[in-house]
C-alpha positions in Angstrom: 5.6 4.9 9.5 8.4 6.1 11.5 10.6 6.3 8.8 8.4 7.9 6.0 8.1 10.5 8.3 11.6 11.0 9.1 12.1 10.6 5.5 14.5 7.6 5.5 13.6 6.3 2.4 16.9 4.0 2.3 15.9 2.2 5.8 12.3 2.0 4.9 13.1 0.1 1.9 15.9 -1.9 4.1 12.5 -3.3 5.7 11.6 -5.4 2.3 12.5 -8.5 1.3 14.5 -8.9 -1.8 11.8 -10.3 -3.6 8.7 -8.3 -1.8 5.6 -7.3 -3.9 4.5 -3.8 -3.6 0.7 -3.5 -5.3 -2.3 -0.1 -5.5 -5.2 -2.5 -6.7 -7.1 1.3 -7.0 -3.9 3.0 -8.9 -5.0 5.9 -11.5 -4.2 5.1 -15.4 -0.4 5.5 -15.7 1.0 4.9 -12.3 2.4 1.3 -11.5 -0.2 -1.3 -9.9 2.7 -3.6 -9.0 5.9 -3.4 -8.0 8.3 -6.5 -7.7 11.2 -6.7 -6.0 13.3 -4.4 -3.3 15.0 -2.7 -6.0 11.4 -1.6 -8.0 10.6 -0.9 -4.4 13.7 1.7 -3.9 13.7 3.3 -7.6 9.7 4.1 -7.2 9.8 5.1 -3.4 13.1 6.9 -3.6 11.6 10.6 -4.3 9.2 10.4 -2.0 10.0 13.4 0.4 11.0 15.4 -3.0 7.3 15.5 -3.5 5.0 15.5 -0.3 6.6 16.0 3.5 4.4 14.3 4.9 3.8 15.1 8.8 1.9 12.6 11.0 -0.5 9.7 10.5 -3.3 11.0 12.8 -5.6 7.6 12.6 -3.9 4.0 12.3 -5.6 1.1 13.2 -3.9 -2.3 13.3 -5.9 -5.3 12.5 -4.4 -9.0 13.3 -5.4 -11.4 10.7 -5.6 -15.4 10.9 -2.5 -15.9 9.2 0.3 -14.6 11.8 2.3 -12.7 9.1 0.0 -10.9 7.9 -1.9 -7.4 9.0 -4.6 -5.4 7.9 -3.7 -1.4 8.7 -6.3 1.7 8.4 -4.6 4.8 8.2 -4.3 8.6 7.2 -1.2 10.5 6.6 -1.5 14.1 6.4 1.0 16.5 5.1 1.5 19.0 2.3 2.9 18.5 -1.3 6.3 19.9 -2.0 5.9 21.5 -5.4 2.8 23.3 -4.4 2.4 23.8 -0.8 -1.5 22.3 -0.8 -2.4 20.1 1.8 -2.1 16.0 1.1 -4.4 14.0 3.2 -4.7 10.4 2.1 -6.4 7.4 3.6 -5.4 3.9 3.1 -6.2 0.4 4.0 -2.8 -1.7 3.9 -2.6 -5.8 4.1 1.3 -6.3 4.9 2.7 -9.5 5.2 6.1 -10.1 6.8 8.4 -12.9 6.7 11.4 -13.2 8.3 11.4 -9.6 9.7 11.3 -8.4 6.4 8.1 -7.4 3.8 7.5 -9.5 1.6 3.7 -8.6 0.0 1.9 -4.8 0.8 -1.5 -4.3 -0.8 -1.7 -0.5 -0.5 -5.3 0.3 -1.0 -5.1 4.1 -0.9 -7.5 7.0 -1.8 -6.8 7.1 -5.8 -8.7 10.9 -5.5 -5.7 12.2 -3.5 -3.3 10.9 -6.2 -5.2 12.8 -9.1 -3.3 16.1 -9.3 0.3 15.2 -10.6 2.6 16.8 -7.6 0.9 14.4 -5.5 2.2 11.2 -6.5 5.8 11.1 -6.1 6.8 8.3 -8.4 5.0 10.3 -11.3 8.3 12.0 -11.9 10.5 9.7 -11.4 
């Protein structure tokens, strides 16, 4: 979370595995529900602070599941979109499983209402 705030999109993406899965179960018609690989992972993530600066996660609750790896989070970020100055405010449930160090599977199960309006997703342009 650190580094989406800070913007690093290149570190944040150092944290997946080559082969990692990146999946929105609740994405809108015409945005990606999977993602595979660190490379799919860096092309789709890469404009990220282009199109919402996003400013703090407020709420984050970490969940520990049975398998050691693995992690349920409940979060908000809040922040404004780029293009249009509105306010983004977006609540997701993650499951994140890491091997190694590194991500290998994130279930992003985010608030498909906040990703409606087209500035707000910021792989829609890409």
């Amino acid at each position: 979370m650190r580094l989406l705030l800070d913007k690093d999109i290149p570190a944040w993406v150092d944290l997946w595995d080559e082969n990692g899965i990146f999946e929105f179960p609740f994405a809108p018609d015409g945005l990606p529900t999977r993602l595979e690989g660190k490379a799919a992972v860096a092309a789709y993530t890469r404009g990220y602070p282009d199109h919402i600066d996003l400013h703090d996660f407020p709420y984050v609750e970490i969940h520990r599941t049975l398998a050691p790896e693995t992690i349920v989070v409940e979060m908000r970020g809040v922040g404004r979109l780029v293009t249009t100055d509105d306010p983004f405010d977006m609540s997701y449930i993650a499951v994140v499983t890491v091997e190694s160090g590194l991500i290998t599977h994130y279930r992003d199960y985010g608030n498909p209402l906040a990703v409606l309006h087209p500035a707000t997703h910021f792989a829609r342009s890409n």
